[in-house]
C-alpha positions as CSV (number, residue, x, y, z in Angstrom):
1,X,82.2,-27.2,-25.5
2,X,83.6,-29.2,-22.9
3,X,83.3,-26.7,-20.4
4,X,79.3,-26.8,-21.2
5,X,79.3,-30.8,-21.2
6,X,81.3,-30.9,-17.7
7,X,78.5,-28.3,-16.2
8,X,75.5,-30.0,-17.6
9,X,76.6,-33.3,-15.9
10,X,77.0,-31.4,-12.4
11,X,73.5,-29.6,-12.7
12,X,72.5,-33.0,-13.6
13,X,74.4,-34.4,-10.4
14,X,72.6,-31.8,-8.4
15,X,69.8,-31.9,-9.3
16,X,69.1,-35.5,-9.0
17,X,70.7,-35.0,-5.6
18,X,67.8,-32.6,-4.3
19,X,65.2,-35.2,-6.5
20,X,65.9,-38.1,-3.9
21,X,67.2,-36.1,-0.5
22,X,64.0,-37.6,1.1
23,X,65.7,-41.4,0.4
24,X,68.4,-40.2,2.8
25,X,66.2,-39.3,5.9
26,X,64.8,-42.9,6.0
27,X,67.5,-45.1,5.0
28,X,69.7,-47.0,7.2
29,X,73.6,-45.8,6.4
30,X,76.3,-48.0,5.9
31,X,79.8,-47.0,6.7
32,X,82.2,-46.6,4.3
33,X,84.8,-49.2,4.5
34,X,88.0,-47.9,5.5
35,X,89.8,-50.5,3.1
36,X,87.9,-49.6,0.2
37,X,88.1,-46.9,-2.1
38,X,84.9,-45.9,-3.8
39,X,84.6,-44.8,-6.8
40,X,81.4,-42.7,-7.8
41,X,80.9,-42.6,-11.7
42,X,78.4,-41.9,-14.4
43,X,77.6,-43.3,-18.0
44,X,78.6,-39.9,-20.5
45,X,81.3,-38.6,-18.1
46,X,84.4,-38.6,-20.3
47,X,86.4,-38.1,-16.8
48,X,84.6,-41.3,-15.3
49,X,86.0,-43.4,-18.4
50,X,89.3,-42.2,-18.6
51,X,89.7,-42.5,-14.7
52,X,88.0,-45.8,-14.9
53,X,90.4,-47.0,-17.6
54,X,93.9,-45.6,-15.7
55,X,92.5,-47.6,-12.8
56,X,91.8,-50.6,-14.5
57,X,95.4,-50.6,-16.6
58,X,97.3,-49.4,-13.6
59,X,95.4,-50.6,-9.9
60,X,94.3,-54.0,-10.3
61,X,95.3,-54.1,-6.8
62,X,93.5,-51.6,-5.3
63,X,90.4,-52.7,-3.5
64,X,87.8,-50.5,-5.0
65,X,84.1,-50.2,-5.5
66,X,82.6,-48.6,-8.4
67,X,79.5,-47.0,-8.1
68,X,77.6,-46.4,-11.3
69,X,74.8,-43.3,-9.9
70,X,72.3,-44.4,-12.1
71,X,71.8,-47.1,-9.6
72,X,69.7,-46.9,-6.4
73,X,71.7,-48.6,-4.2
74,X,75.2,-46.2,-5.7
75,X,73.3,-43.0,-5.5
76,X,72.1,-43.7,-1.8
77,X,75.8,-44.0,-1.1
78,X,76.5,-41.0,-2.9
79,X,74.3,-39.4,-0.6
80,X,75.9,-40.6,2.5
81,X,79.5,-39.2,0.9
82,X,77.5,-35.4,0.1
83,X,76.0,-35.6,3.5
84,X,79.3,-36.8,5.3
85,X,81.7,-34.8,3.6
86,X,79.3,-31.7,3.3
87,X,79.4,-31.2,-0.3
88,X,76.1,-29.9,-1.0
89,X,76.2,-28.5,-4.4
90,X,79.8,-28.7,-5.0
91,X,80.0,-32.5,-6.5
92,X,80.7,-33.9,-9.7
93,X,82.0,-37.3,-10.9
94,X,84.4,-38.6,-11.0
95,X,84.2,-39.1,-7.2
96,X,86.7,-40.9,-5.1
97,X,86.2,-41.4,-1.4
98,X,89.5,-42.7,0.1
99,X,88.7,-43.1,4.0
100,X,88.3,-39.2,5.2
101,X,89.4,-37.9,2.1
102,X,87.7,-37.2,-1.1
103,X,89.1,-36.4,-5.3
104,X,86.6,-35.3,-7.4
105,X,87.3,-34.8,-10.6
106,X,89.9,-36.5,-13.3
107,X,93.3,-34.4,-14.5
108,X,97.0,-34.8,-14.1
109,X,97.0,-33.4,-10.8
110,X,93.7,-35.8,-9.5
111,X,95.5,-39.3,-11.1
112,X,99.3,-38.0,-9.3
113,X,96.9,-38.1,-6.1
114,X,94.9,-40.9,-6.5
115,X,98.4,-43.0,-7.6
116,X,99.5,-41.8,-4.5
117,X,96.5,-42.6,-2.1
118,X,95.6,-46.0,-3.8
119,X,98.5,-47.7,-2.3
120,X,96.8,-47.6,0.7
121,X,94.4,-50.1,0.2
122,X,95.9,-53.0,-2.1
123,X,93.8,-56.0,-1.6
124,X,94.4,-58.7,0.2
125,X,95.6,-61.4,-0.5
């Protein structure tokens, strides 16, 4: 069942990705900030919550955007990260982009990484 939930949100990823590709030709790209880690996220996503809620508990310090993709603005950014990272129809949320580096997904294995990474970019204070 979960297995079915997980692949029903990433044809839904998808599929909204090739619904707004046209946005992307016209819009002016921002950079991602290399002091920021941006978090790409959807309502429903169990994974989105749970890494939402480690973060929260366990990163205050982190500088870190989250980008809900039901929002224009988050799923133009998305964009950029498919287009920069050449994702094309692999993506699914969560997604993390850490400067040139990407996680994508939420297990053991993804939270040991982004506990890792995330010390990078502790805000400043």
């Amino acid at each position: 069942m979960k297995i079915r939930s997980c692949f029903k949100k990433i044809v839904f990823v998808f599929l909204f990705f090739l619904s707004i590709t046209g946005l992307s030709a016209c819009e002016k790209k921002e950079p991602f900030e290399q002091n920021t880690v941006y978090l790409f996220w959807q309502d429903g996503c169990v994974h989105c919550h749970d890494a939402i809620k480690h973060i929260q508990a366990k990163h205050s310090n982190v500088n870190i955007e989250m980008l809900n993709i039901k929002e224009t603005s988050a799923r133009k950014k998305l964009i950029q990260a498919i287009e920069q990272f050449n994702l094309s129809n692999k993506i699914g949320t969560p997604l993390f982009v850490m400067n040139n580096e990407i996680l994508m997904g939420w297990s053991k294995e993804t939270q040991i990484k982004f506990d890792k990474n995330s010390q990078k970019f502790q805000k400043i204070q």
